[in-house]
Structure formats: C-alpha cells, structure tokens
PLY file of the C-alpha trace (Angstrom):
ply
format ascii 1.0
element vertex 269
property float x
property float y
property float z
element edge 268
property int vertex1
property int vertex2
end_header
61.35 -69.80 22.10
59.28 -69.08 25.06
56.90 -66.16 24.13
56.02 -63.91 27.32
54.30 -61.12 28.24
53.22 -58.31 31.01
50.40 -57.96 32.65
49.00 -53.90 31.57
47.74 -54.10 35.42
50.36 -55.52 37.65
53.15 -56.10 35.92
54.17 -59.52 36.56
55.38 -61.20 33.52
54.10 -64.61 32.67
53.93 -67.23 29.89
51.66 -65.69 27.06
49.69 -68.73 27.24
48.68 -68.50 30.95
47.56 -64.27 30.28
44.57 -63.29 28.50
44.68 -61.45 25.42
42.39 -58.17 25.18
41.72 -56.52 22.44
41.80 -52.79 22.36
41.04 -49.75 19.70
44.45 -47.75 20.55
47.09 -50.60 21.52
45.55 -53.40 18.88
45.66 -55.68 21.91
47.67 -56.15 25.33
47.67 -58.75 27.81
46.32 -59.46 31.39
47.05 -62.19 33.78
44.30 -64.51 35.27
44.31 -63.05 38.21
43.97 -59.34 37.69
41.35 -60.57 34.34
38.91 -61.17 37.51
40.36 -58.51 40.48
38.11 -56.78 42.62
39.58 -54.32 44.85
37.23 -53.38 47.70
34.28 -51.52 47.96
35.66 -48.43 49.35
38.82 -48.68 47.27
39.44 -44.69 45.78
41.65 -44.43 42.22
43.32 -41.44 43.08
45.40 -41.48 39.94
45.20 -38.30 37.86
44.72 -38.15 34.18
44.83 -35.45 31.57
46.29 -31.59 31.48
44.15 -29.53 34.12
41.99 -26.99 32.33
41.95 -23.19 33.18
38.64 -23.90 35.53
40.80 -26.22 37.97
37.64 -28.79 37.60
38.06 -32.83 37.57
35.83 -35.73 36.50
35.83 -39.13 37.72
33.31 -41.56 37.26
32.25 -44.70 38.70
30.88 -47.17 35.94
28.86 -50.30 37.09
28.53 -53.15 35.11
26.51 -55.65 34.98
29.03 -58.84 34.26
32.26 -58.90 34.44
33.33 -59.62 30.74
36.68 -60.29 29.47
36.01 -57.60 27.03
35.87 -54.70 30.12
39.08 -55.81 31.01
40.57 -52.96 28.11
39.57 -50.38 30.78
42.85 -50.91 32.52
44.68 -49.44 29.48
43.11 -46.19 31.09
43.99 -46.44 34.48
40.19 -47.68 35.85
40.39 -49.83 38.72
37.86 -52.56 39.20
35.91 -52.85 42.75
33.06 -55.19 44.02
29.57 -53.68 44.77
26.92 -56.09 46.37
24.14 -53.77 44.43
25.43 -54.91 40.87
26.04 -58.44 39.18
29.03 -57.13 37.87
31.77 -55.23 38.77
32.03 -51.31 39.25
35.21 -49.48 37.14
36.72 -46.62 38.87
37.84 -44.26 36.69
41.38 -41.83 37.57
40.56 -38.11 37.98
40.37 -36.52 34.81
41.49 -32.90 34.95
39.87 -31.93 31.36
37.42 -33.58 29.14
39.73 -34.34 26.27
39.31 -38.06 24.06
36.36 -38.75 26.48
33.61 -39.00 23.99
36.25 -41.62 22.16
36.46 -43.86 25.13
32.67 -43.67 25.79
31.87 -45.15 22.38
34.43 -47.75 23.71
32.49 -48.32 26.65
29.18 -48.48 24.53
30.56 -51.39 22.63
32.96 -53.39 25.28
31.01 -53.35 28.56
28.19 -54.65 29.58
25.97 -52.15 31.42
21.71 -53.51 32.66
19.24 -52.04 34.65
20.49 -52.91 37.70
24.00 -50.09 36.91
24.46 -46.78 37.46
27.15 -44.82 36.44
27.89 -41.85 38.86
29.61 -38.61 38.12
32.20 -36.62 40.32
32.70 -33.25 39.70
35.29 -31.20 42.28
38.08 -30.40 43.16
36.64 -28.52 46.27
38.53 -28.43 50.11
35.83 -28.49 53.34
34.87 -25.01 53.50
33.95 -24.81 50.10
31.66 -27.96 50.96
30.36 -26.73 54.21
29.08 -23.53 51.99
27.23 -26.20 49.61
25.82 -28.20 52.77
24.43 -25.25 54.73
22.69 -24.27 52.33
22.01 -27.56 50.40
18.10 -27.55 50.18
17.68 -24.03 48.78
19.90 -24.72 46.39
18.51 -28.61 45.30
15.02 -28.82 45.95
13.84 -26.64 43.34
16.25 -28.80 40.81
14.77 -31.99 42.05
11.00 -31.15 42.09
11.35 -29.80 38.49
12.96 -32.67 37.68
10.46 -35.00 38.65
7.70 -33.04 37.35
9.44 -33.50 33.79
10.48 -37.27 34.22
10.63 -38.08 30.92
13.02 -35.31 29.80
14.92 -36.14 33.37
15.21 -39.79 31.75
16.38 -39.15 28.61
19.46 -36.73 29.84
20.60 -38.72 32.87
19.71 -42.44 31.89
17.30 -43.69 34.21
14.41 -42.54 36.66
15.55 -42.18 40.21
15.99 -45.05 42.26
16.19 -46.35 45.57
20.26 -45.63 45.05
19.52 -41.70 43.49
16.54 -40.84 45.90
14.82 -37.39 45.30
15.37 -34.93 48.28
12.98 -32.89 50.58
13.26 -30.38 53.28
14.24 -33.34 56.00
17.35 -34.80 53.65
20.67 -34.76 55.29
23.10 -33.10 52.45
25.07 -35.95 53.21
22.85 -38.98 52.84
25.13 -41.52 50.60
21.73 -42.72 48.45
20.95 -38.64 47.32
20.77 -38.08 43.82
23.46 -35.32 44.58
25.39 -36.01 47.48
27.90 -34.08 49.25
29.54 -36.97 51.52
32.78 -35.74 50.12
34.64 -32.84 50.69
36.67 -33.17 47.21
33.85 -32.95 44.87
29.87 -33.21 44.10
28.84 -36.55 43.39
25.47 -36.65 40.87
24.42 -40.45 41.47
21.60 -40.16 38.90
23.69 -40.64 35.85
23.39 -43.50 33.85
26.08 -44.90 30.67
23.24 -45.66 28.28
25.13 -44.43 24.77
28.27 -42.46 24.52
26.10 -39.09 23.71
23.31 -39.10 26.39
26.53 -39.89 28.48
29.06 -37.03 27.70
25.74 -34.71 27.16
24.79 -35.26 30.75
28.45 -35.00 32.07
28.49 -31.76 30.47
24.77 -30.66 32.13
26.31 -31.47 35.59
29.30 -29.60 34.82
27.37 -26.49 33.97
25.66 -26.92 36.91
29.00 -27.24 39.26
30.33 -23.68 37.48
26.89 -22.16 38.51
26.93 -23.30 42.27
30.72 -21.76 42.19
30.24 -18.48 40.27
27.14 -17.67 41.52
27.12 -18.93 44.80
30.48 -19.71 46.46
32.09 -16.86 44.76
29.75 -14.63 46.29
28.89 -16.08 49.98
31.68 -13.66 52.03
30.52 -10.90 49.78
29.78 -9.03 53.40
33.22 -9.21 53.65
33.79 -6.08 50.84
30.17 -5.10 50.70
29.08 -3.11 54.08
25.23 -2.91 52.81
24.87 -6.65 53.34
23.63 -6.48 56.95
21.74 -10.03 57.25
24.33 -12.49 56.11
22.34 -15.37 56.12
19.37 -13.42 54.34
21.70 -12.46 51.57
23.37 -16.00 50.96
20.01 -17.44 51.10
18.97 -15.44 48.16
22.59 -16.39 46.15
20.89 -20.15 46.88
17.68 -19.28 45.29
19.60 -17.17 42.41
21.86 -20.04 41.90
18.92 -22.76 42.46
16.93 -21.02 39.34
20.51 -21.26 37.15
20.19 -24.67 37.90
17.06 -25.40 36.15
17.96 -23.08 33.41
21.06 -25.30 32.43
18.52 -28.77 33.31
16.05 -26.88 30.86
19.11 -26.14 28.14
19.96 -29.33 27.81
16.46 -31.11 27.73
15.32 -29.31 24.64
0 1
1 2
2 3
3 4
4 5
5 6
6 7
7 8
8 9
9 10
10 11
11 12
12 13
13 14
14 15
15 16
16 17
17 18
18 19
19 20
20 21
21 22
22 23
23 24
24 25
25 26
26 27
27 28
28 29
29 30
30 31
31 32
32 33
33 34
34 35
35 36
36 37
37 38
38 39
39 40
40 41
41 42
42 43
43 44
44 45
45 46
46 47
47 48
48 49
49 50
50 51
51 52
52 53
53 54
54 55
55 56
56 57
57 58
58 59
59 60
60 61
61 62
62 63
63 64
64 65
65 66
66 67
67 68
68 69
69 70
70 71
71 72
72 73
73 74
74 75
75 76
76 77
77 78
78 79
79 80
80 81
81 82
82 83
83 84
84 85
85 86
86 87
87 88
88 89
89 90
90 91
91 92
92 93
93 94
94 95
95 96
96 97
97 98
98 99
99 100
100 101
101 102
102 103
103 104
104 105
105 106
106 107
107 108
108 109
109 110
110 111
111 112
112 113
113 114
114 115
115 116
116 117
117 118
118 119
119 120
120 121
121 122
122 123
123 124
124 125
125 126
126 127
127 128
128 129
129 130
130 131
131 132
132 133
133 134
134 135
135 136
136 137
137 138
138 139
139 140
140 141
141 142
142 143
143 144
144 145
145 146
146 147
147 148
148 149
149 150
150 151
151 152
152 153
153 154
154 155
155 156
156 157
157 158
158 159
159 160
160 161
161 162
162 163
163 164
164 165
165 166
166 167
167 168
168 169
169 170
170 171
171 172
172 173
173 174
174 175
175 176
176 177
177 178
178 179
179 180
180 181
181 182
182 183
183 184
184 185
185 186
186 187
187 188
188 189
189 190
190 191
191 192
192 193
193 194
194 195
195 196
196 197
197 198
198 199
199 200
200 201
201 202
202 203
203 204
204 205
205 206
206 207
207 208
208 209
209 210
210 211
211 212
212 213
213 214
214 215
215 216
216 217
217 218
218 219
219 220
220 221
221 222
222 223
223 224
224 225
225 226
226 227
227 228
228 229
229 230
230 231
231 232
232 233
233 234
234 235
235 236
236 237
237 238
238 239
239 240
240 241
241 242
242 243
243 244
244 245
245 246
246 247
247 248
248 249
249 250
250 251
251 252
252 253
253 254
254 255
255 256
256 257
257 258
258 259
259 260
260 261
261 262
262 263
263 264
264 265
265 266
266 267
267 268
C-alpha cells in the first residue's frame, strides 16, 4: 500500500517519501512537500491571517521573525499559520507571523522558537502592535518627536538595560531618532510607515522570556500613546478652556512621552 500524505502548507498530497517529515510539540509530527520545505514568498508579502479571540482592548500582535538559516526544523512554524519571505539583510529566511488578537499560548510557542529556529546576529525580530485606521496614525505622526525622542535618548543613555529588554543595541536597521527623522523612515526603531499598527524594529528573539517580556513593554507603551494621548487629542472638542490646540496636544505628547519611560524604566529593573 502506497502511504501518502498532505502538505500542512499547500495541500497537495504526495507520496510520503517525496514530503519531509517535521517534527512538532502539539501534532507529534506533520508533513511538508519539497517545495514549500524551501518557499519564500516575497519581500513585501503581508500574512493577513488572523489568529486568536480578540481581547477587550481591540489590540493585535504580529511579528516578523528573521532567521538566520533556513532549517528544516523552522519549517513547524507553518503549523501556526507563519508564512516564510526572503530578506536580502538575513542569511535566512524571515517568518511572518498571522495577527494575533490576544496573547494567549504565546510564551509556549516562543520556547518553541528558542529551540527549533535558528536566530544570529545578523536577525531581528520586529513587533507590530495596532489595530489603528489613518487618523489615528496621522495623530501619532504629527506629533511623533515629542512623543519618541525623550524614549530614545533615555534609552541610549541606559544601553545596557536597553539591551537586555529588547535583544540587541540599535542598528543600522533600528536607527535612534532626532528632531530631523521623518516618522515614517522604514529603518526607525519605531516606525509609523503603516497606518494599521506601530512597528518597534528594535526587538530581538534572544530567549522566550526577554522575548514575551519585551512584547509586553511595547504593549504598555501602545495603551499609553492611546489613553493618554489619542484619547485625549479632540479634547477641545468638549472642553471650551482649551484655546491653543496645538499647545495643549503638545503637552498630552510630553505627558504621554514621560509614561513612556516610566513603563521602559518598569520593566528594566
């Protein structure tokens, strides 16, 4: 008897002989064909797939996870909907995750991560935090330096704590920011290119803790930019006293800029 299988990626059912076999800690193993054991999709390629039961705070998580080889081991992160693209910066290949809507069996598939995929100095492993529409964005953008800066220059003045929660130093790929940075400059180490979500481009997969500790630090830090800031930047609308508009959101920025460094500070202890 002919023994076949299906591919978890594409499908197509083939000879179990011609599809490789890849072991995994929920299914005991599965099986991928040759061809989607080495797919790349392109560089620009989005997973739009959505994952998980939303949580009351309407956030979502995706991340983008470069590696630095392509092993047949990585290969389980199909079971989980990832999708894997090229990206000339890497040796490897870059794992797309789906949009998670809550946080739930993460810190389970990190440790899978730690263990299956190969991940160098030359990865990063970037962190999108949303959901968010344009004018919610534009708000960010306007007002993107008062809000960042401060972050960033305590950050570097406390590299070594900076290290140890988000992986790595920055890098040419997570550049620091000053007054002349466009908010939406693809290599900043929080970019707003989107208009779906804040991407932090610092973060780094060194362990499953320092991983799911710094997802959590940037989430903290997308709740403060929304109740502190964007909650509050029509408050002219209800609030007749506020006469200079841009005065008052200005000072939300700087209020919302110190919260920022107080959550950075919480979780570098």
């Amino acid at each position: 008897m002919i023994k076949t299988a299906r591919c978890m990626h594409c499908g197509n059912e083939n000879r179990v002989e011609n599809m490789k076999k890849i072991d995994s800690p929920s299914k005991n193993y599965f099986y991928v064909c040759a061809d989607c054991s080495e797919k790349e999709y392109g560089y620009t390629q989005e997973n739009g797939q959505f994952s998980h039961k939303a949580a009351k705070h309407g956030l979502t998580w995706s991340i983008e996870l470069e590696t630095s080889d392509r092993n047949i081991d990585s290969n389980w992160l199909y079971q989980y909907n990832f999708l894997p693209s090229s990206d000339g910066s890497i040796r490897g290949t870059e794992w797309k995750s789906p949009i998670w809507k809550n946080l739930s069996g993460l810190n389970q598939l990190f440790r899978t991560v730690e263990k299956k995929c190969v991940i160098g100095s030359d990865c990063g492993t970037h962190v999108n935090i949303g959901t968010y529409n344009y004018e919610k964005m534009d708000m960010i953008k306007r007002f993107y330096h008062s809000l960042f800066i401060p972050l960033c220059n305590h950050m570097i003045a406390n590299r070594e704590k900076t290290i140890a929660l988000f992986g790595r130093d920055f890098t040419y790929y997570a550049n620091t920011i000053n007054n002349q940075t466009s908010p939406i400059k693809h290599e900043n180490f929080i970019n707003l290119q989107h208009d779906t979500h804040i991407e932090f481009r610092l973060c780094k997969f060194v362990t499953a803790d320092q991983f799911m500790h710094c997802i959590k630090c940037c989430t903290d830090m997308v709740k403060a930019i929304n109740n502190n800031f964007i909650a509050h930047f029509d408050d002219h609308e209800i609030d007749n006293s506020i006469t200079d508009i841009t005065a008052y959101r200005r000072h939300k920025a700087q209020v919302t800029a110190n919260k920022l460094i107080s959550i950075y500070d919480k979780y570098t202890r």
